[in-house]
C-alpha positions in Angstrom: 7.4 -32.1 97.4 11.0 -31.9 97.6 12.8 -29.2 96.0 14.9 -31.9 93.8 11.1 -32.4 92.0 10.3 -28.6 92.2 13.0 -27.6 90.2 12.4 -30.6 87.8 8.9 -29.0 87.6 9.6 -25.6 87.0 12.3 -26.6 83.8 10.0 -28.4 82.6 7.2 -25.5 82.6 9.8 -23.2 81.7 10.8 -25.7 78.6 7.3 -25.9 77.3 6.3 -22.1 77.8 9.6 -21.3 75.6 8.8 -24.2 72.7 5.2 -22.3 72.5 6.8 -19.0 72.4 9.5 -19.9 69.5 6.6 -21.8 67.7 3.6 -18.4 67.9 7.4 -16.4 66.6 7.7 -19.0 63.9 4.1 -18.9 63.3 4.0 -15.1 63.0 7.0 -14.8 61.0 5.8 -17.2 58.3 2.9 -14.7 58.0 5.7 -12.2 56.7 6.7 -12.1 53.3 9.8 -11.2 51.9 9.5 -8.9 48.8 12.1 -6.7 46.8 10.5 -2.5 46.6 11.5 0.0 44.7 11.0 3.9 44.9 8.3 6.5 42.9 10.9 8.5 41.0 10.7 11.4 38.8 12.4 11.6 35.6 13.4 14.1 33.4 12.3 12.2 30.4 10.7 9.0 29.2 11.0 7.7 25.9 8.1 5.1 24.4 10.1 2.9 22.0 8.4 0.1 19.4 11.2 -2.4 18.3 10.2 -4.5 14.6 12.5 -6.6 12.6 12.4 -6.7 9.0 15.0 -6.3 6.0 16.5 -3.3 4.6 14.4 -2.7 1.3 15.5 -0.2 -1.8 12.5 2.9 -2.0 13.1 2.1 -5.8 13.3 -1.4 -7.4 12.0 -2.9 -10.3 11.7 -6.6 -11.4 12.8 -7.0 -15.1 10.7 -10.3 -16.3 10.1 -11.4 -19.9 7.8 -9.8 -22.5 8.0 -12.7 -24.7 9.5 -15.7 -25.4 13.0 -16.0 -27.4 16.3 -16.7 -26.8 19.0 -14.3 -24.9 21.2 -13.3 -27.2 23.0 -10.1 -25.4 23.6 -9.4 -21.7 25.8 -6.1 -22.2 26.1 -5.6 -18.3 26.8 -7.5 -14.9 25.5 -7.9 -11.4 26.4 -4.8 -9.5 26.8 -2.5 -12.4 25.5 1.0 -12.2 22.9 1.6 -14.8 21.7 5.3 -16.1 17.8 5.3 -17.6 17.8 3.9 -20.8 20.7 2.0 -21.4 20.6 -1.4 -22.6 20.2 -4.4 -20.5 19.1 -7.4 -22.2 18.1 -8.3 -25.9 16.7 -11.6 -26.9 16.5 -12.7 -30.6 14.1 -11.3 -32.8 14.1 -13.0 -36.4 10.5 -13.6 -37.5 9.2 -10.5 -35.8 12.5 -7.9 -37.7 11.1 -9.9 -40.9 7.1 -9.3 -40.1 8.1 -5.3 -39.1 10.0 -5.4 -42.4 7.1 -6.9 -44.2 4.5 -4.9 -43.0 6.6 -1.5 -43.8 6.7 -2.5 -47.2 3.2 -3.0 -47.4 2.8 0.2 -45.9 4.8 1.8 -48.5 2.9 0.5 -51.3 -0.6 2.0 -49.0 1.2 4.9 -49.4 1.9 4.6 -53.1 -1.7 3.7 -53.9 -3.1 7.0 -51.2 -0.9 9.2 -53.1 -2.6 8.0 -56.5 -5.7 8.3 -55.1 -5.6 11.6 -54.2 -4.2 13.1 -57.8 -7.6 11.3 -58.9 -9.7 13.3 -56.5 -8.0 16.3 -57.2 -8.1 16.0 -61.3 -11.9 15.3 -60.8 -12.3 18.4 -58.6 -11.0 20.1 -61.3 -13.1 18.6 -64.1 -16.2 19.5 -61.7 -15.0 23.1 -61.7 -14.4 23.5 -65.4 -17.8 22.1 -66.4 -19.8 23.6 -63.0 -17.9 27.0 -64.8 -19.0 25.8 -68.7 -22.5 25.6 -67.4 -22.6 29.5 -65.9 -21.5 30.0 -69.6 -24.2 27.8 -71.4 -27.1 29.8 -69.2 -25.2 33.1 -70.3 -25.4 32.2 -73.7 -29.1 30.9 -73.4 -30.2 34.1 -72.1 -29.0 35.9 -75.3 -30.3 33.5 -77.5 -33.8 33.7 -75.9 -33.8 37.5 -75.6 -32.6 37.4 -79.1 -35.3 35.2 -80.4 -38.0 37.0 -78.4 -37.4 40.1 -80.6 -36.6 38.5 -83.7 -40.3 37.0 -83.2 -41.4 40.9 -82.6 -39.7 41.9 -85.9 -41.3 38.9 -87.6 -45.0 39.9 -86.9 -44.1 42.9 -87.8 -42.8 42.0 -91.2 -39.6 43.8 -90.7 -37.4 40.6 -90.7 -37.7 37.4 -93.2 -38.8 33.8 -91.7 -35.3 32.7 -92.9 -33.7 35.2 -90.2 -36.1 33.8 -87.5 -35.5 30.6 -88.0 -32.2 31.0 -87.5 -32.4 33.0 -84.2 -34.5 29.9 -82.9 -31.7 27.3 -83.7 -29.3 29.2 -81.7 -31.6 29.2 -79.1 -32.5 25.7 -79.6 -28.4 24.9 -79.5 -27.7 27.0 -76.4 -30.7 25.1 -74.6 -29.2 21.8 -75.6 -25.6 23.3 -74.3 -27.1 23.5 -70.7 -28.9 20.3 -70.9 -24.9 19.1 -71.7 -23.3 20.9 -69.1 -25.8 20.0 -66.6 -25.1 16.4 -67.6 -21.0 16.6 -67.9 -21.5 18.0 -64.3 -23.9 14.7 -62.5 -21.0 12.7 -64.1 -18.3 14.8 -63.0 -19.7 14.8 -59.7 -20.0 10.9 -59.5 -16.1 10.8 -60.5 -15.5 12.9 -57.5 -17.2 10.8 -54.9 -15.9 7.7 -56.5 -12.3 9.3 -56.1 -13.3 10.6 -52.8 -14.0 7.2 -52.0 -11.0 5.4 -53.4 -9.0 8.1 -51.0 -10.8 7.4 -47.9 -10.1 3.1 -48.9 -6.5 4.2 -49.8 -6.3 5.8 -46.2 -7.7 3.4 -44.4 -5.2 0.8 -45.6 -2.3 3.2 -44.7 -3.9 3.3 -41.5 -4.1 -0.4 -41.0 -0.5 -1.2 -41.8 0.3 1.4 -39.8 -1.9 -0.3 -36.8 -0.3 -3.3 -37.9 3.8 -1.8 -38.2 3.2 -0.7 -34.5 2.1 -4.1 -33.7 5.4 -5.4 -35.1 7.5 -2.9 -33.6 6.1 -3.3 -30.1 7.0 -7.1 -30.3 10.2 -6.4 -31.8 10.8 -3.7 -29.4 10.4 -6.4 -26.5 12.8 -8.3 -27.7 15.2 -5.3 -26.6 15.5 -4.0 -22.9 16.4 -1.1 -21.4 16.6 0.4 -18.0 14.0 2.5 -16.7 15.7 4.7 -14.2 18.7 5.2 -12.9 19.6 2.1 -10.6 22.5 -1.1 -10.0 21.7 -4.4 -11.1 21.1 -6.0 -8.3 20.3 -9.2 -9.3 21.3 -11.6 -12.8 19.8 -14.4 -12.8 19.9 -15.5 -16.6 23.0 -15.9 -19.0 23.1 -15.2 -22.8 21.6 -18.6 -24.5 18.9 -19.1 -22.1 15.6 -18.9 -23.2 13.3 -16.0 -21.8 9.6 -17.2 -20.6 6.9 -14.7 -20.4 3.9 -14.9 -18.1 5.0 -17.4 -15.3 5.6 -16.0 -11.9 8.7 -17.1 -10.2 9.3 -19.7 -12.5 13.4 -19.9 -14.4 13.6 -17.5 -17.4 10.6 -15.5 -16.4 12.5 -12.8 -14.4 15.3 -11.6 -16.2 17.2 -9.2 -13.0 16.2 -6.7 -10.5 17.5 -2.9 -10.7 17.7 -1.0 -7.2 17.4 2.8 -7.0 20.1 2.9 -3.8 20.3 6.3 -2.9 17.0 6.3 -0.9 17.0 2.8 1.7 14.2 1.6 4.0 14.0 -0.7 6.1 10.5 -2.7 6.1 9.7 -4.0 9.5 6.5 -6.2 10.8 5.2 -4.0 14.4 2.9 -6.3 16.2 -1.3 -5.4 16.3 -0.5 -3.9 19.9 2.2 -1.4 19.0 0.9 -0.3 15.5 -1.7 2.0 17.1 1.0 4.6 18.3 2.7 4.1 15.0 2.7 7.6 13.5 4.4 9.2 10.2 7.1 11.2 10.9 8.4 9.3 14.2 12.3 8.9 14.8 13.7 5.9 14.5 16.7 4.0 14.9 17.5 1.6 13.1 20.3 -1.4 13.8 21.6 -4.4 11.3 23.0 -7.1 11.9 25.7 -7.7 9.3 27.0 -3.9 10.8 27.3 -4.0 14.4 28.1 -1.5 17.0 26.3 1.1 14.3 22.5 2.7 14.3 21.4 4.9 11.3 18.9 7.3 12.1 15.2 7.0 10.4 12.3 8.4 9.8 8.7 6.6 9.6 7.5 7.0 6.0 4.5 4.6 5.6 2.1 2.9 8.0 0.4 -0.2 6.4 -3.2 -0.1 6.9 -4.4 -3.6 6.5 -2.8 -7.0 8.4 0.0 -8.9 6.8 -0.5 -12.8 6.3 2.0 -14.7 8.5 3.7 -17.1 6.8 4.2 -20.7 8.2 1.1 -22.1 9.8 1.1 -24.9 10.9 0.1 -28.2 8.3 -3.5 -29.4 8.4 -4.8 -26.4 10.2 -7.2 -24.7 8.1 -10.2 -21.1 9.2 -13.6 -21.7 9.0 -15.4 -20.1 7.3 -17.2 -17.1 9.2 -14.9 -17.5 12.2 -11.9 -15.5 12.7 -8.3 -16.1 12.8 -7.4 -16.1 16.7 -3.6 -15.6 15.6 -1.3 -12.5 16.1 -1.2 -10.1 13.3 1.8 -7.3 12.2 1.4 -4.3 10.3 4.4 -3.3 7.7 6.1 -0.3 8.2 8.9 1.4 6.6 11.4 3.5 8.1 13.5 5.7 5.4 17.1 5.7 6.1 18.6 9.6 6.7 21.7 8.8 6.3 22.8 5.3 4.2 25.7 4.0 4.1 27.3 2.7 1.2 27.8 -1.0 2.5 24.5 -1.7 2.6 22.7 -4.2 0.3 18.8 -5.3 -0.1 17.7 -8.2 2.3 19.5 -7.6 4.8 18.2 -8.0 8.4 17.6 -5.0 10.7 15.9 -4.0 13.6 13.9 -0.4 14.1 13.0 1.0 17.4 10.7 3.7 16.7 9.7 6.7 19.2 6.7 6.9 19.4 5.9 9.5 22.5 8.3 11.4 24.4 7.1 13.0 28.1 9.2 15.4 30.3 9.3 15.7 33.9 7.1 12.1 34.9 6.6 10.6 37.8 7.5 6.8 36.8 7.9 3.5 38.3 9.2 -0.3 37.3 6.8 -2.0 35.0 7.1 -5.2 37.0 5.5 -3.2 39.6 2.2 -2.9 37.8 -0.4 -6.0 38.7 -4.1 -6.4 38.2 -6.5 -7.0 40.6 -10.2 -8.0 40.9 -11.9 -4.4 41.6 -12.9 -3.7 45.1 -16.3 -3.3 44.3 -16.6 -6.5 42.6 -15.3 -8.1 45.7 -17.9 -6.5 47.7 -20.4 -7.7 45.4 -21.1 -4.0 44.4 -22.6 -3.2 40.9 -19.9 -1.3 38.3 -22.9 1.5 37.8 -22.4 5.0 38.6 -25.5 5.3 39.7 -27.2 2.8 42.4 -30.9 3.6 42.0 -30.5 3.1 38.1 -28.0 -0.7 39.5 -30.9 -1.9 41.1 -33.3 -1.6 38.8 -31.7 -2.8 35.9 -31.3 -5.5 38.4 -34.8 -6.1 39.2 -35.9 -6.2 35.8 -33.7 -8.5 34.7 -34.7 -10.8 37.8 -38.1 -10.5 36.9 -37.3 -11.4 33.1 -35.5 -14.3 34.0 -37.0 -17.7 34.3 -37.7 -19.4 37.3 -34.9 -22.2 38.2 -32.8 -20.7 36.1 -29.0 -20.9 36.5 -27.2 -17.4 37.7 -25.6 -15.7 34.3 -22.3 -15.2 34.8 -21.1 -11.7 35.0 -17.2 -10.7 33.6 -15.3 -10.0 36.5 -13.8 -6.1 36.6 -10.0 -6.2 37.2 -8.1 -2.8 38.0 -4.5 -2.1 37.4 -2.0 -0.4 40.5 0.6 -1.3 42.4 1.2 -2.4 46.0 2.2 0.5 48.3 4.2 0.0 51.8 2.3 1.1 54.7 3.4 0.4 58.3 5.0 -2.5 57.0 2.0 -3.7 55.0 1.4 -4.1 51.5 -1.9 -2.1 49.9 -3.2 -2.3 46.9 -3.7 0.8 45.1 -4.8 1.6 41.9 -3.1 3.9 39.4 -3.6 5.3 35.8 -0.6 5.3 34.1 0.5 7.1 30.4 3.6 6.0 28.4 5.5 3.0 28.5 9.7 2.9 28.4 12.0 0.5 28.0 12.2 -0.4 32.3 9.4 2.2 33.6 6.0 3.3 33.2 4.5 6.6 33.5 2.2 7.1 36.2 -0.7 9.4 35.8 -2.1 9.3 39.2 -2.9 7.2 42.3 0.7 7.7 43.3 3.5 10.8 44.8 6.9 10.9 44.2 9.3 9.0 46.7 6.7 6.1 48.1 8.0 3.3 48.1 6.3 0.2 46.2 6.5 -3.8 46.0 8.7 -4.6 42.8 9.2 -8.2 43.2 9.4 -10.9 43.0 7.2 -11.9 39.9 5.8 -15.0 41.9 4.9 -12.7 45.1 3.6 -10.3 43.2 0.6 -12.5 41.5 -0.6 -13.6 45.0 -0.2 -10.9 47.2 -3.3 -9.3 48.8 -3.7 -6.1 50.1 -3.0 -5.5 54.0 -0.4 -8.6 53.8 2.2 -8.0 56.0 6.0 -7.7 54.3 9.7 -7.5 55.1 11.5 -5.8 52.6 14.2 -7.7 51.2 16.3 -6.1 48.3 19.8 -8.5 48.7 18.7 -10.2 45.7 18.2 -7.7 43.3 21.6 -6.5 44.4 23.1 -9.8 43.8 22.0 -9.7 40.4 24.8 -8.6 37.6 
């Protein structure tokens, strides 16, 4: 072979065992994935915040509507105006029901009349009872005498020591004082019936007085809401009607049926929707801040004052879609809660927006990391085909028995796969997965309970990596791009 060939040979060996070399480098480099890491850090504090938006929302308001229905005829005050308690707002026209109160008192007046006559009867026949009840203790007086008298005068007779002339005449008076009692006894059944009979004619008379005046409060109450007046100490925060409009009671949202709306503004809250999620570490008496839009660059401190207990219905569902009955809606769900202002400014008005970010935990001295650190994966054991039981022996038999209950042929239940929260730590220049408990949540970090020690370093990104990496993969940290980022 000549040595032109050999060397022709040996480039050519030389060529190929290079090309294999750079492709098992390419090879083994595509097997390493660039990832952005971050640090476990302790912090002095972290701070678990729930944002809501809502409105800002008067503590006091009250909807004037319409008692009755009737023309305005007196609007003695504007929109904005500061109102004390019972001051007069609005008065509609009250003709027919001045004239029925007027009416009625009248008719009251003559009950009153007629009660007062009634009475002078009952007491004139009380007396008349009296003086014959007191003629009758007389008569019986008087009989006694006469019959004491006449039972010795009949004595003195037998005994021939007074003429029949003189007995006779004790036995009239007996005979007259008998028929007195007889008289008295009589004057008294009839004075007795007068009584009850003006007894009666006093309870009629009183029950009429009693009717008009049943039936003068009637009038008054529909006079009286013809006239209104405020019932606290408010602004006017809304006007909606003018004088010579009519008034209509008892339709809801409807023109003339609410008449304006008075706002107690010296205590302001701000009503905010918090999500299903959040509302559990909603608590009374939590801080808040609370930002609105139509006053930037300002918060106003807060302080959680009510926690609604039942789910708010969301407006705006879609048209056609409809729940079934017995089936439940699938939809998110918000809770109202109001945060009272501690400090309200002047400038602010009802309706407008706001946001509130309410504390709901606090911790000191935490070991934290990014939240976009956290991931979930399928559990270990699960992998390995392991049952979640604590306690094998008790595994396998609740596995046999439910192998022996099941029919033969058929198809495998399918069993909920059991996922585990952590983070993936760098070790030797590979990812593992390791799983940690973690406590509060802040606005960029998450405390972390366990599983983890201050200083490691973890995978932080990127969010696509980070849902397919597996444990033991090798990485090459790459932070550049979170540094390019403003």
């Amino acid at each position: 072979m000549s040595k032109t060939k050999k060397i022709v040979i040996g480039s050519s060996v030389a060529l190929v065992v290079a090309i294999g070399g750079f492709a098992y480098y390419k090879k083994e480099q595509a097997k390493i994935v660039k990832v952005q890491t971050g640090k476990v850090v302790r912090m002095e504090s972290l701070v678990q915040l729930v944002s809501a938006s809502g409105e800002i929302k008067p503590l006091k308001y009250i909807n004037i509507t319409a008692n009755s229905y009737g023309r305005i005829v007196e609007i003695p005050v504007r929109e904005g105006d500061r109102v004390r308690k019972g001051d007069l707002l609005l008065k509609q026209e009250s003709v027919q029901s001045s004239a029925e109160l007027r009416s009625v008192e009248a008719t009251l007046q003559q009950a009153t009349t007629d009660a007062e006559g009634s009475e002078a009867a009952y007491r004139a026949a009380q007396a008349t009872l009296k003086t014959t009840e007191a003629d009758l203790v007389r008569n019986k007086a008087d009989f006694e005498k006469a019959r004491l008298d006449l039972e010795r005068s009949e004595n003195l007779f037998k005994e021939g020591l007074i003429s029949k002339a003189q007995f006779d005449q004790y036995r009239a008076v007996f005979e007259v004082a008998k028929a007195q009692i007889e008289a008295s006894q009589a004057r008294i059944a009839q004075s007795q019936a007068e009584l009850n009979r003006a007894d009666r004619s006093r309870a009629s008379a009183r029950s009429r007085i009693a009717q008009q005046q049943a039936a003068i409060a009637r009038s008054r109450d529909v006079v009286n809401k013809t006239v209104y007046t405020a019932p606290l100490d408010a602004v006017i925060t809304n006007l909606p009607v003018r004088v010579g409009e009519s008034a209509v009671p008892g339709i809801q949202n409807s023109i003339g049926s609410s008449l304006m709306t008075l706002a107690d503004l010296s205590v302001i809250t701000a009503e905010v929707k918090v999500d299903e999620t959040d509302i559990i570490n909603v608590r009374l008496g939590q801080d808040a801040e609370v930002s609105i839009d139509a006053i930037p660059n300002k918060t106003f401190r807060g302080t959680v004052t009510e926690v609604g207990s039942s789910a708010l219905t969301r407006t705006g569902q879609a048209a056609g879609t409809t729940s079934t009955p017995g089936t439940s809606s699938q939809e998110a769900k918000d809770f109202k809660v109001v945060v009272t202002l501690l400090e309200p400014s002047p400038d602010l008005k009802p309706g407008l927006s706001t946001t509130a970010k309410i504390t709901t935990a606090t911790r000191r001295d935490v070991l934290a990391i990014p939240i976009q650190a956290l991931t979930i994966r399928e559990s270990e054991k699960e992998k390995q085909g392991e049952a979640p039981s604590a306690n094998p022996s008790t595994a396998k038999a609740a596995g046999s028995a439910e192998a022996a209950q099941k029919p033969s042929g058929s198809a495998p239940r399918m069993t909920k796969k059991r996922e585990e929260q952590g983070v993936f730590l760098l070790k030797q220049g590979n990812a593992v997965f390791v799983s940690v408990a973690t406590g509060i949540t802040g606005q960029t970090e998450i405390e972390v309970l366990s599983g983890l020690k201050e200083g490691e370093e973890i995978v932080t990104g990127s969010y696509k990596i980070l849902r397919t990496l597996k444990t033991d993969t090798k990485v090459k940290v790459d932070n550049k791009a979170e540094e390019k980022k403003p």
